[in-house]
C-alpha positions as a Markdown table, in Angstrom:
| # | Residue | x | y | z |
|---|---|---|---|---|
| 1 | Unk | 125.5 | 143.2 | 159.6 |
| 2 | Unk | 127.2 | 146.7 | 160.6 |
| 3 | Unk | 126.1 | 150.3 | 160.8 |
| 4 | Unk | 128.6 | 152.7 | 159.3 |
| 5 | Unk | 130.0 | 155.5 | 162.3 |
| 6 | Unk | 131.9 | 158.5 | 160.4 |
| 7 | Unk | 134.2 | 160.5 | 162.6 |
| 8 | Unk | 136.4 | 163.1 | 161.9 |
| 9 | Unk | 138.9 | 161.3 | 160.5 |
| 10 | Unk | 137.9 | 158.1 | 159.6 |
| 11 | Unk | 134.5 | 155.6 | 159.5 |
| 12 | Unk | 134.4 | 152.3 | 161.5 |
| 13 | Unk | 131.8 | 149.4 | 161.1 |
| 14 | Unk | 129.5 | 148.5 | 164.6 |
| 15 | Unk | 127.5 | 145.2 | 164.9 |
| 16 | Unk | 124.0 | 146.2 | 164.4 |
| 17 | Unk | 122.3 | 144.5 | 167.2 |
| 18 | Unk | 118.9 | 145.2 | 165.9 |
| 19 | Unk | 119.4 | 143.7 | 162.1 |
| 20 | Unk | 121.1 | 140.7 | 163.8 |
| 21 | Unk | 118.2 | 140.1 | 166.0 |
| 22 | Unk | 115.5 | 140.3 | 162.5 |
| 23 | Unk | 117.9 | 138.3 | 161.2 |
| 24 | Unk | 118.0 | 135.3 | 163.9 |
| 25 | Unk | 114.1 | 135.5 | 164.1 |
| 26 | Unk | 113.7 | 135.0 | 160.2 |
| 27 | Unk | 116.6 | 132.0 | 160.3 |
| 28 | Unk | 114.3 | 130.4 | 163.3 |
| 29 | Unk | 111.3 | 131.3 | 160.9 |
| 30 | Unk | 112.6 | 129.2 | 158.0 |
| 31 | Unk | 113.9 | 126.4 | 160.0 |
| 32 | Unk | 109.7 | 126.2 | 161.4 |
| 33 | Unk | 108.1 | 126.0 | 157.9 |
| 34 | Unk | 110.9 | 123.9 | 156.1 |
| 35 | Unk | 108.8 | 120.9 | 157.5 |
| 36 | Unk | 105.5 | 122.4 | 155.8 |
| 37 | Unk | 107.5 | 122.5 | 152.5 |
| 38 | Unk | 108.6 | 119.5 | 152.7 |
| 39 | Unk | 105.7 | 118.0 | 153.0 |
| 40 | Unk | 104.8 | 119.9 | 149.9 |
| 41 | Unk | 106.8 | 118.5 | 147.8 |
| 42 | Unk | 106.8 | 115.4 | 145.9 |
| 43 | Unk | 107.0 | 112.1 | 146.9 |
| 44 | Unk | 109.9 | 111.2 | 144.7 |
| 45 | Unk | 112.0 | 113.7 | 146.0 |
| 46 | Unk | 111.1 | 113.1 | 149.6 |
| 47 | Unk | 111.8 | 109.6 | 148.8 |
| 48 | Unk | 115.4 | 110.9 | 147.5 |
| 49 | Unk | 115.9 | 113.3 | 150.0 |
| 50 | Unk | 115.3 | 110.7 | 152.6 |
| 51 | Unk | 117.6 | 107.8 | 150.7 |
| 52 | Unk | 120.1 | 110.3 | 150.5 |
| 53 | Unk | 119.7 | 111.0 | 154.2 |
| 54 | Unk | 119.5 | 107.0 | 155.2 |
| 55 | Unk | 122.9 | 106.2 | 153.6 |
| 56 | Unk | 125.0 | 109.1 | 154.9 |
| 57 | Unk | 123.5 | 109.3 | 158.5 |
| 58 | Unk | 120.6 | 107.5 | 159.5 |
| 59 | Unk | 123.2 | 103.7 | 158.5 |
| 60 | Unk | 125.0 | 103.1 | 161.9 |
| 61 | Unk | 124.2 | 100.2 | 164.3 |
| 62 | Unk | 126.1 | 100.0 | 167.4 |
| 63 | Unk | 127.1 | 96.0 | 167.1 |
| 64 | Unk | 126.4 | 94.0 | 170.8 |
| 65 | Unk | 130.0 | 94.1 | 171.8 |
| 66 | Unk | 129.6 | 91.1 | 174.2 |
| 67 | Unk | 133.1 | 89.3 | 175.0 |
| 68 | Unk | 132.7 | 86.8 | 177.5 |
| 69 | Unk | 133.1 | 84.0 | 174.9 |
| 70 | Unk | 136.4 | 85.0 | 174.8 |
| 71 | Unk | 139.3 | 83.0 | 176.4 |
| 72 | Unk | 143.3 | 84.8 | 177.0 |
| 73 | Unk | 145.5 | 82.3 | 176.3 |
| 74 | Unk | 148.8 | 83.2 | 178.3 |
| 75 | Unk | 146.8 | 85.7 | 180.5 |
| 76 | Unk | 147.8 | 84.9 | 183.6 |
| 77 | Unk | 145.3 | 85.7 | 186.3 |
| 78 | Unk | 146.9 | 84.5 | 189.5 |
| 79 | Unk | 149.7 | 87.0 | 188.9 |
| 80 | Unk | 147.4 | 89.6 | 188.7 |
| 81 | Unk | 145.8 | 88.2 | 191.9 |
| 82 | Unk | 142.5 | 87.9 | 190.0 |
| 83 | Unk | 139.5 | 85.2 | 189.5 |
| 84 | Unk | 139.1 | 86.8 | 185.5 |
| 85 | Unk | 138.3 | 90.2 | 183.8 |
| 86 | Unk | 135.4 | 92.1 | 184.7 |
| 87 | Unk | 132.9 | 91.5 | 181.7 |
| 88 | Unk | 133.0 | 95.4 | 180.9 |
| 89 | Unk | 136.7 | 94.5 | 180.5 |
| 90 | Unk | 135.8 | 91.7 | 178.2 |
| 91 | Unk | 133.2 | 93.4 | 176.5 |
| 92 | Unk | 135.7 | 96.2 | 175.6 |
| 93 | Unk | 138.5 | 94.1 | 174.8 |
| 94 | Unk | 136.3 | 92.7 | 172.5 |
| 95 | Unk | 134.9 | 95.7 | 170.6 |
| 96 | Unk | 138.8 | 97.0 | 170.2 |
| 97 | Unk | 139.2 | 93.3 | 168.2 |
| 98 | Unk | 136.3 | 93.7 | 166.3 |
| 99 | Unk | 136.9 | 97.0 | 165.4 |
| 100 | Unk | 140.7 | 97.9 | 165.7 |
| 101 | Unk | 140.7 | 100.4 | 167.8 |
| 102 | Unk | 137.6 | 102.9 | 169.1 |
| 103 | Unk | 137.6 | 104.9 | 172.3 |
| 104 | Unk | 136.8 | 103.6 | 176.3 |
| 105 | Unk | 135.5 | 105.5 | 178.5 |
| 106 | Unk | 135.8 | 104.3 | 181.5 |
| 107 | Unk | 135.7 | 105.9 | 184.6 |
| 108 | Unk | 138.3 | 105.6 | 187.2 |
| 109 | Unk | 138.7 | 102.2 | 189.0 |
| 110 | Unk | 137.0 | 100.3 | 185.6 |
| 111 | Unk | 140.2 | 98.4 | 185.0 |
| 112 | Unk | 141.5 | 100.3 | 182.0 |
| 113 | Unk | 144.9 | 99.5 | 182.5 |
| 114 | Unk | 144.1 | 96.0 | 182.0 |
| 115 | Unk | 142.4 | 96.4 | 179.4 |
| 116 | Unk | 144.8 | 98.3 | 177.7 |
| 117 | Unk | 147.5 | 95.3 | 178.3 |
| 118 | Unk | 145.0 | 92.3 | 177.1 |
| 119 | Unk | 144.0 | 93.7 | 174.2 |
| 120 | Unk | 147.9 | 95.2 | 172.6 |
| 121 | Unk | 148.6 | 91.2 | 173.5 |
| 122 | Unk | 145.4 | 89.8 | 172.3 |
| 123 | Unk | 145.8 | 92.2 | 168.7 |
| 124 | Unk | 149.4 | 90.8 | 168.3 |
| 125 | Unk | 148.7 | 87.6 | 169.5 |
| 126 | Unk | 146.0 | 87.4 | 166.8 |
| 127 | Unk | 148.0 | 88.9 | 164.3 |
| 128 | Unk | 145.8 | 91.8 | 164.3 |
| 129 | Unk | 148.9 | 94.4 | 165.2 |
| 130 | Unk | 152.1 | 93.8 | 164.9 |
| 131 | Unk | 154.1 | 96.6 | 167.4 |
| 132 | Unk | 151.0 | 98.1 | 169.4 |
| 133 | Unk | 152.2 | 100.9 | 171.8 |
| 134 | Unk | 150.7 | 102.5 | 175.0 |
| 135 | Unk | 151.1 | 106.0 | 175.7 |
| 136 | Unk | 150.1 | 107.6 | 179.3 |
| 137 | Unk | 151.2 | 109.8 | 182.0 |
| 138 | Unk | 154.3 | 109.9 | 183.5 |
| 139 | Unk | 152.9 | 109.1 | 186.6 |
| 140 | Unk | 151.0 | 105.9 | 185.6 |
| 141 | Unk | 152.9 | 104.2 | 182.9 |
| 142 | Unk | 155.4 | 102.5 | 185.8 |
| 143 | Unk | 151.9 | 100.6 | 187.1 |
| 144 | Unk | 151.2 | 100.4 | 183.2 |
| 145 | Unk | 154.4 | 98.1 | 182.8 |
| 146 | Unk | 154.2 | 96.6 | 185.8 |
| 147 | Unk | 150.7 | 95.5 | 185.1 |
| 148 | Unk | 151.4 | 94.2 | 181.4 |
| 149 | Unk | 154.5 | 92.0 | 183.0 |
| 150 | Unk | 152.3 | 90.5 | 185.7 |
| 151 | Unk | 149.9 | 89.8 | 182.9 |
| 152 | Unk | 151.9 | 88.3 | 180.5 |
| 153 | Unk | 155.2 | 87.7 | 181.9 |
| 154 | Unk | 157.1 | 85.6 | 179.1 |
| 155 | Unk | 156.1 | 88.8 | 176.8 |
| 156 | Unk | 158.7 | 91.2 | 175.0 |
| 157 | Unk | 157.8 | 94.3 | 176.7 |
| 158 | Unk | 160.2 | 97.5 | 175.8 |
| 159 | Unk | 159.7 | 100.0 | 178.9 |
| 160 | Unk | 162.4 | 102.7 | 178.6 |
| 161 | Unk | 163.7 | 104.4 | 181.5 |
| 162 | Unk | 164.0 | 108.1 | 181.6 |
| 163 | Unk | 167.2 | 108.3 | 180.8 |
| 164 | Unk | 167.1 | 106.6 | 177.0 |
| 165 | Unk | 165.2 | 109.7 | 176.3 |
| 166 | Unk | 168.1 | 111.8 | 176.6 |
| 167 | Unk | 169.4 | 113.4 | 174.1 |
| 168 | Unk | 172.2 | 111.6 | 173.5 |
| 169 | Unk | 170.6 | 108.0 | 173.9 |
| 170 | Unk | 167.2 | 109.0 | 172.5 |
| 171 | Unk | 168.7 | 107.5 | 168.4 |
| 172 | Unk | 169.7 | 104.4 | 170.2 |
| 173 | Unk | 166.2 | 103.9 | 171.6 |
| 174 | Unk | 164.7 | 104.7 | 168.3 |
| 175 | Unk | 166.6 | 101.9 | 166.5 |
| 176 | Unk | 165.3 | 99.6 | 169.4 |
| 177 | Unk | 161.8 | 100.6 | 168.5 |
| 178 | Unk | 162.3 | 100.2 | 164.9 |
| 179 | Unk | 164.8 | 97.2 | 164.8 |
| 180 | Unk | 162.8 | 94.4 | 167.4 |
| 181 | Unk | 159.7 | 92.5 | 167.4 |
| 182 | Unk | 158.0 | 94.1 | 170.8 |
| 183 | Unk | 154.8 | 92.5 | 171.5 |
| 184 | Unk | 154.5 | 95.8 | 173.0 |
| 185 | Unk | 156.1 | 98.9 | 173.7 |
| 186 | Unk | 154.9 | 101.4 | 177.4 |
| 187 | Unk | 155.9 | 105.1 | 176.9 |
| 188 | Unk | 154.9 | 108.4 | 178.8 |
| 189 | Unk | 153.0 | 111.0 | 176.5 |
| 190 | Unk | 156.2 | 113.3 | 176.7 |
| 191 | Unk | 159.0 | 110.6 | 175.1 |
| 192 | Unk | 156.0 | 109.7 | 172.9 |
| 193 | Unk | 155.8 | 113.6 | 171.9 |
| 194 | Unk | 160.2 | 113.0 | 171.4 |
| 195 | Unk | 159.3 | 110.5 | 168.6 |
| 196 | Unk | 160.2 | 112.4 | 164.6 |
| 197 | Unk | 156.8 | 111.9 | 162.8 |
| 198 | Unk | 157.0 | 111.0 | 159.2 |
| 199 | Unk | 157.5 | 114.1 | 157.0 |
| 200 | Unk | 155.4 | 113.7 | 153.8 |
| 201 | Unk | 152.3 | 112.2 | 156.5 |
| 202 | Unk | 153.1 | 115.6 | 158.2 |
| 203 | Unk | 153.1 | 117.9 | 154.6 |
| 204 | Unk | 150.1 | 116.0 | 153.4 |
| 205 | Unk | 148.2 | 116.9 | 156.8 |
| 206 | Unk | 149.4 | 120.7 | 156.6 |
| 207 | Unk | 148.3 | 121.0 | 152.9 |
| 208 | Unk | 144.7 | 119.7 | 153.9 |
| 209 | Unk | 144.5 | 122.6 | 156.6 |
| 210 | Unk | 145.6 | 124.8 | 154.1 |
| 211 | Unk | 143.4 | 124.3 | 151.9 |
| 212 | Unk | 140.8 | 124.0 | 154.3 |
| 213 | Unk | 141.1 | 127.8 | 154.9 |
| 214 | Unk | 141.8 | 129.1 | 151.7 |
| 215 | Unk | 138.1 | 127.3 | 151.1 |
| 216 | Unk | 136.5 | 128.9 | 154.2 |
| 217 | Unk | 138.8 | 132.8 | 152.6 |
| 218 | Unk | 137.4 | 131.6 | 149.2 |
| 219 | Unk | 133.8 | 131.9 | 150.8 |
| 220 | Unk | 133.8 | 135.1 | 152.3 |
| 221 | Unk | 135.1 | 137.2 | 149.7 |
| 222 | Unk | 132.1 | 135.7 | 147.9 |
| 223 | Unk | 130.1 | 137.7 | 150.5 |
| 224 | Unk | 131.7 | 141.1 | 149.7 |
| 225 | Unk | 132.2 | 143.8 | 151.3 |
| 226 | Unk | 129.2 | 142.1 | 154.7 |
| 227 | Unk | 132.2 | 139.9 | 155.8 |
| 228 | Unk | 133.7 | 140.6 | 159.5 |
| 229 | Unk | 136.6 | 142.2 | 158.7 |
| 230 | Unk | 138.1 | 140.2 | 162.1 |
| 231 | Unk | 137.0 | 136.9 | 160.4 |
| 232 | Unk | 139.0 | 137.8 | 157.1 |
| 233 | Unk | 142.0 | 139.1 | 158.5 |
| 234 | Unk | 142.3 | 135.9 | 161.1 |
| 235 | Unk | 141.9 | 133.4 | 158.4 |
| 236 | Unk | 144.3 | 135.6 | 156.2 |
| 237 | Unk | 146.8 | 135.0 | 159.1 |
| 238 | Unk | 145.9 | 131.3 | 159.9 |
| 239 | Unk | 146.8 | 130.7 | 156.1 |
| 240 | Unk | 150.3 | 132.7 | 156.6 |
| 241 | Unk | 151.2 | 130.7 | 159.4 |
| 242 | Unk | 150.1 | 126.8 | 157.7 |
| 243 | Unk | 152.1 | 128.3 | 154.7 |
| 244 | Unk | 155.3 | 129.0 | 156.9 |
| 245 | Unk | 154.5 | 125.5 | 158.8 |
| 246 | Unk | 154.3 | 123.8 | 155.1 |
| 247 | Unk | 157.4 | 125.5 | 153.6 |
| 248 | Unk | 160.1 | 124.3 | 157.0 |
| 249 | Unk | 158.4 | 120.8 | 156.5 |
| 250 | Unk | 159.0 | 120.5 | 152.6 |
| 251 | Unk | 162.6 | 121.9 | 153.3 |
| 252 | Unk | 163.0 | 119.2 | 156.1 |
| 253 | Unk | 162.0 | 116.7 | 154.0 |
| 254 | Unk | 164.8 | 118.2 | 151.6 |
| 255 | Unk | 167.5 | 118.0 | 154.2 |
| 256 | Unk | 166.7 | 114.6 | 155.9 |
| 257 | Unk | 169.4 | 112.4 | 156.8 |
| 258 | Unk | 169.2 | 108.8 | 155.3 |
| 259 | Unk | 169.8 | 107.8 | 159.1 |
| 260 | Unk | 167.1 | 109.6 | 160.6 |
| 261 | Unk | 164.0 | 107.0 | 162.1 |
| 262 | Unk | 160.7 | 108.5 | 162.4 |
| 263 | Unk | 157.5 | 107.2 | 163.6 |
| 264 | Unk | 156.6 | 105.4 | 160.5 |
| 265 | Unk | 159.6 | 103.7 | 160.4 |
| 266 | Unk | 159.1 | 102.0 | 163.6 |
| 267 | Unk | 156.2 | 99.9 | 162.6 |
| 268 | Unk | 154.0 | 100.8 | 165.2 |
| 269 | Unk | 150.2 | 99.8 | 163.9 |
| 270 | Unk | 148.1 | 100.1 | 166.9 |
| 271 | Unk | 147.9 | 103.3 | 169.7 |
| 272 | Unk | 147.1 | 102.8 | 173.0 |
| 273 | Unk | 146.3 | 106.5 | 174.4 |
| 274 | Unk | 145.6 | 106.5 | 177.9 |
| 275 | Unk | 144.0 | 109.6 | 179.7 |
| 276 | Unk | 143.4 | 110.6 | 176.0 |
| 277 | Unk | 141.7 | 113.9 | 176.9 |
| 278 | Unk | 145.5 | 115.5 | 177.4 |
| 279 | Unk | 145.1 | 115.6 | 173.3 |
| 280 | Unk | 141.7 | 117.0 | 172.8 |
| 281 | Unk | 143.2 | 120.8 | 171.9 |
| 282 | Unk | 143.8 | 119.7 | 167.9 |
| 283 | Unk | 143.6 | 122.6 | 165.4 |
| 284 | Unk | 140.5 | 123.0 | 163.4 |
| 285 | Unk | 139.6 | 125.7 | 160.7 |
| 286 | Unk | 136.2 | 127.8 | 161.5 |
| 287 | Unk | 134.6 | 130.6 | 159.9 |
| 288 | Unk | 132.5 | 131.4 | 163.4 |
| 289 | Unk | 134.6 | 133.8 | 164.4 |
| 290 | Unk | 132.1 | 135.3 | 167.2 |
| 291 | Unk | 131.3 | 131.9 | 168.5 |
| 292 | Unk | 132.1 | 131.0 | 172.3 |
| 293 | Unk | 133.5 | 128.2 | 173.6 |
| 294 | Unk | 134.5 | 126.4 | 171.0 |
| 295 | Unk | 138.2 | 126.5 | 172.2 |
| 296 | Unk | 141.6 | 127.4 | 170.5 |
| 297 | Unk | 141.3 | 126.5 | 167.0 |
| 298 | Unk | 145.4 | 126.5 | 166.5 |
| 299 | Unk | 145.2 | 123.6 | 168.8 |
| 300 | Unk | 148.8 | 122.3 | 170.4 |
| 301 | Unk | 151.5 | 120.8 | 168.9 |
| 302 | Unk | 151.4 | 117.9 | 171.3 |
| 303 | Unk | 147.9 | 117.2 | 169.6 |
| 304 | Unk | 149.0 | 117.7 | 166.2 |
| 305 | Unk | 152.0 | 114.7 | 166.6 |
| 306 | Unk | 149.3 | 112.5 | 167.6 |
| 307 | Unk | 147.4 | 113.3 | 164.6 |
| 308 | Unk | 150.9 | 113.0 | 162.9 |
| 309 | Unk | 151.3 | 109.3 | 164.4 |
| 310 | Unk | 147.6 | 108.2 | 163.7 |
| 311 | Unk | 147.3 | 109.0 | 160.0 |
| 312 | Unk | 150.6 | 107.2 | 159.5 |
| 313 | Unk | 148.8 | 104.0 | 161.0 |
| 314 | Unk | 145.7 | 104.6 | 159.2 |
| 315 | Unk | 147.4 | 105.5 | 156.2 |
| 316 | Unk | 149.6 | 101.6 | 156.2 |
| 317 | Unk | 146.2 | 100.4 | 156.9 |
| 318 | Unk | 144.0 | 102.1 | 155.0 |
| 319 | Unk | 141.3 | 102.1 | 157.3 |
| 320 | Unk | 139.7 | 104.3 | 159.9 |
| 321 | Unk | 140.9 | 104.0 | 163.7 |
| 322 | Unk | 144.2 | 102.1 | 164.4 |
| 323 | Unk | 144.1 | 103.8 | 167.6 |
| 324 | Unk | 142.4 | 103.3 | 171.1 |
| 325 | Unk | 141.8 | 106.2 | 173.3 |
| 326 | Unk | 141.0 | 105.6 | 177.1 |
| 327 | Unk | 139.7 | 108.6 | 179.2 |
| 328 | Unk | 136.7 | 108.7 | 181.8 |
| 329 | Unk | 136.5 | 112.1 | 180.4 |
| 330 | Unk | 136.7 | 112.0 | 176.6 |
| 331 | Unk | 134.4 | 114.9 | 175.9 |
| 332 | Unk | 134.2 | 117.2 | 179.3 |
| 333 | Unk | 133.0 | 121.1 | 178.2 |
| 334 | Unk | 132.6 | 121.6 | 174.4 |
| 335 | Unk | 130.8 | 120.4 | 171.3 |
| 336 | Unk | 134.3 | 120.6 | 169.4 |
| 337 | Unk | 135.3 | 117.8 | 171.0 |
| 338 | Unk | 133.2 | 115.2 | 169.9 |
| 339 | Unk | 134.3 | 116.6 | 166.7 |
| 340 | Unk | 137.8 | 116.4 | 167.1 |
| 341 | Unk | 137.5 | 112.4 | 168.6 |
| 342 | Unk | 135.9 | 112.0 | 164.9 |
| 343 | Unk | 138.6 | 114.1 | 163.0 |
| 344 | Unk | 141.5 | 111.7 | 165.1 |
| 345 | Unk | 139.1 | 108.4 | 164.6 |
| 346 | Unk | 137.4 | 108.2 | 161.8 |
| 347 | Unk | 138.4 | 110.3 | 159.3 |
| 348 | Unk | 136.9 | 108.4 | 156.1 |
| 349 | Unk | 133.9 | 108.4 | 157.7 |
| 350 | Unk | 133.6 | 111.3 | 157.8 |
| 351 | Unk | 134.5 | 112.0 | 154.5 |
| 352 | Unk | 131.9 | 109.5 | 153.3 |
| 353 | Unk | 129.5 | 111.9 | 154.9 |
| 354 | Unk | 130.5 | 114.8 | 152.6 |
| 355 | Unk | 132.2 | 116.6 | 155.7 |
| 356 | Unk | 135.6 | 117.7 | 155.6 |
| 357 | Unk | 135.3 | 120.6 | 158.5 |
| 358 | Unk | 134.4 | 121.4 | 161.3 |
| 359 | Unk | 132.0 | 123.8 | 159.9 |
| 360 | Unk | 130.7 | 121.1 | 157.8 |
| 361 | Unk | 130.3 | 118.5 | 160.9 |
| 362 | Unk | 128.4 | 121.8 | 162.8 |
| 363 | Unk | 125.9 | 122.5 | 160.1 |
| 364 | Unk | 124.8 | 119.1 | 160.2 |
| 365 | Unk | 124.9 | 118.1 | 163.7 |
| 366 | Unk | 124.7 | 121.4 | 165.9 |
| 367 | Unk | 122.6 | 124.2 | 166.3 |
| 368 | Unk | 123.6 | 127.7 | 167.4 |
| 369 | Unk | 121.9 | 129.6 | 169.9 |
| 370 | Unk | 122.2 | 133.1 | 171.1 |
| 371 | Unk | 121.8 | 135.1 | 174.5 |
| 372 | Unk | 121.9 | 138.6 | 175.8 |
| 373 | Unk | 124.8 | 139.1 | 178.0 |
| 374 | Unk | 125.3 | 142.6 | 179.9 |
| 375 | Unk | 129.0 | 143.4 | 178.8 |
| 376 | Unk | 131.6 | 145.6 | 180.8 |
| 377 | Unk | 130.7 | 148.8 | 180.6 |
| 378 | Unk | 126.6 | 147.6 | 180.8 |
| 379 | Unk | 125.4 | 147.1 | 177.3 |
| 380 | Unk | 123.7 | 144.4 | 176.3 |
| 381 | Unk | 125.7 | 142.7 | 174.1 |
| 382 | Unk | 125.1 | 138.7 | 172.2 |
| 383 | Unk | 126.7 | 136.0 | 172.7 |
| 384 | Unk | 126.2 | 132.8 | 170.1 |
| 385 | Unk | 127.1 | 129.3 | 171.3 |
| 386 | Unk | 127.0 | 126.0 | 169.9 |
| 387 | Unk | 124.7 | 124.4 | 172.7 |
| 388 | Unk | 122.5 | 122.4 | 171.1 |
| 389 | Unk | 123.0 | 118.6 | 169.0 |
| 390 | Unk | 120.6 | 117.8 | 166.3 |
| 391 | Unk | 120.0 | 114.3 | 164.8 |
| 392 | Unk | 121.0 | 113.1 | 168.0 |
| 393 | Unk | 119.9 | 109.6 | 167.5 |
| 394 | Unk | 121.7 | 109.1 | 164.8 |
| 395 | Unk | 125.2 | 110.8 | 166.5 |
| 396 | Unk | 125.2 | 108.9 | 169.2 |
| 397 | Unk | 124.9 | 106.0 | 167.0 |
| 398 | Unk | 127.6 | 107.3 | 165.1 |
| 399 | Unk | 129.6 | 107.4 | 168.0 |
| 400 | Unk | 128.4 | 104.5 | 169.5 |
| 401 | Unk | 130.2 | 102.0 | 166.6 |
| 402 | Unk | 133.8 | 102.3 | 168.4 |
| 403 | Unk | 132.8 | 103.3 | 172.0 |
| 404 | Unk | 132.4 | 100.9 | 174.9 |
């Protein structure tokens, strides 16, 4: 909604505070009597509506994840200068089983490290992996090792050293990735990052962000001439630079080297992502331009490889997860990133769902409020946020299936 100023020379648009404010108050209006309508309508169609509603959100139950049946053959406790696992450790190992992956959060202290290193053995002792790999920082992944070979000490661990990540080593240590059976493989999040990702998982991924946007551009030239002209032109750009991203892969994938390993090739099928919040900034496509706090929608590139690496698993497997993330922060200061967990996670879930966005995920979930903010030069200017979850009860237990 904009008011026309004509100059001399030339005639701007201005938000028009007042229309936007009738506006707001009529959305709130409609949102109050939808109940009353509802309950207007027929029974068959509330009995539709509400089927509908039961079988895409209103269908999870978080399972009782409770491991203490369990027993750890080759787990050996005296090493580790332990009686046994806490039962939160249990419980979790458990639930990662059961489910093949999901997320811990676990504060620090909880034992995550351990828990990282019994269930990779557990998965490939059970044959439910067959290469799992644990990512974390630089400065923990010694510990990480160490803990995994007091564990489990007749295992075949590969923990590089710095060095095999040089340049001129870094195809040798590849080819020891790809050519071993590794009951499990420690790296820091940076060699992780050095790993080639598989070129058609990376084309298919940019092609699905492209056309995400040229949807969300398809919208709003639907609205005319009412669209932010900000909105249009940063979308018009977002799709120029996916389009220049898409073309260097497809000519990669036209230069390759029959030599060349990549992260498919390797045959890792299970991630282990400690401190998983360093990969929360992934990109999303929005059409709320004017929305704070909802981050940088062009995300990093050190996200986007691990988006690379966990479609490839799902992909082999055909099934949601394949990875674990461990963080006692998983979601710290914005609604995106519970969105974005999903989007990594559980992506035909989602899909099942009917959402494909993050816009999609918003309308169903979130609910936008707005404030009156004095701006620099003291006018009163508004500020919309995504602040609010709806349908909690049935996010949480959405969430709830792969958490412990």
């Amino acid at each position: 909604m904009m008011d026309k100023v004509t100059g001399e020379t030339k005639t701007i648009k201005v938000r028009d505070g007042h229309a936007i404010q009738m506006a707001n108050a009529k959305i709130e209006e409609i949102r109050q009597v939808f109940v009353d309508w509802l309950g207007r309508t027929p029974d068959t169609f509330k009995q539709q509506l509400s089927d509908r509603y039961n079988r895409l959100f209103n269908c999870f139950v978080r399972p009782n994840f409770d491991g203490t049946h369990q027993t750890f053959p080759d787990l050996d406790l005296k090493r580790l200068s332990i009686d046994d696992l806490y039962k939160s450790q249990k419980d979790a190992v458990w639930m990662l089983k059961t489910n093949g992956g999901g997320i811990c959060d676990h504060e620090v202290g909880a034992g995550k490290t351990l828990i990282m290193c019994t269930a990779a053995y557990e998965m490939k002792r059970l044959g439910l992996a067959n290469k799992p790999m644990i990512i974390g920082l630089k400065a923990n992944v010694f510990d990480i090792a160490d803990t995994f070979r007091k564990a489990y000490p007749n295992a075949k661990v590969l923990y590089p050293g710095k060095n095999d990540f040089n340049k001129q080593n870094r195809q040798r240590i590849f080819n020891d990735i790809k050519n071993n059976d590794w009951d499990c493989i420690i790296l820091t999040h940076e060699q992780f990052g050095m790993i080639p990702q598989a070129l058609e998982i990376q084309e298919a991924i940019m092609q699905k962000e492209l056309d995400s946007v040229e949807e969300n551009l398809e919208v709003l030239r639907q609205q005319g001439r009412d669209i932010s002209r900000g909105m249009l032109k940063g979308l018009e750009k977002r799709k120029q630079t996916l389009e220049a991203k898409l073309q260097n892969i497809q000519d990669s994938i036209a230069e390759r080297k029959d030599d060349a390993v990549d992260f498919k090739m390797m045959g890792i099928d299970h991630l282990f992502v400690d401190e998983s919040h360093q990969f929360k900034n992934l990109m999303f496509n929005t059409r709320h331009d004017r929305v704070s706090g909802l981050g940088n929608p062009d995300g990093s590139q050190r996200a986007l490889n691990m988006l690379f690496a966990i479609r490839t698993i799902q992909e082999r497997s055909s099934k949601d997860l394949g990875a674990t993330f461990l963080s006692g922060t998983t979601i710290s200061n914005s609604l995106t990133e519970l969105y974005l967990l999903f989007k990594y996670l559980r992506p035909q879930a989602l899909e099942k769902q009917g959402i494909n966005s993050f816009d999609a995920w918003a309308a169903v979930f979130a609910k936008k409020s707005t404030d009156y903010e004095f701006f620099i030069t003291n006018d009163i200017i508004q500020k919309e946020r995504f602040r609010t979850f709806i349908k909690v009860p049935e996010l949480a237990a959405f969430y709830a299936e792969v958490w412990e």
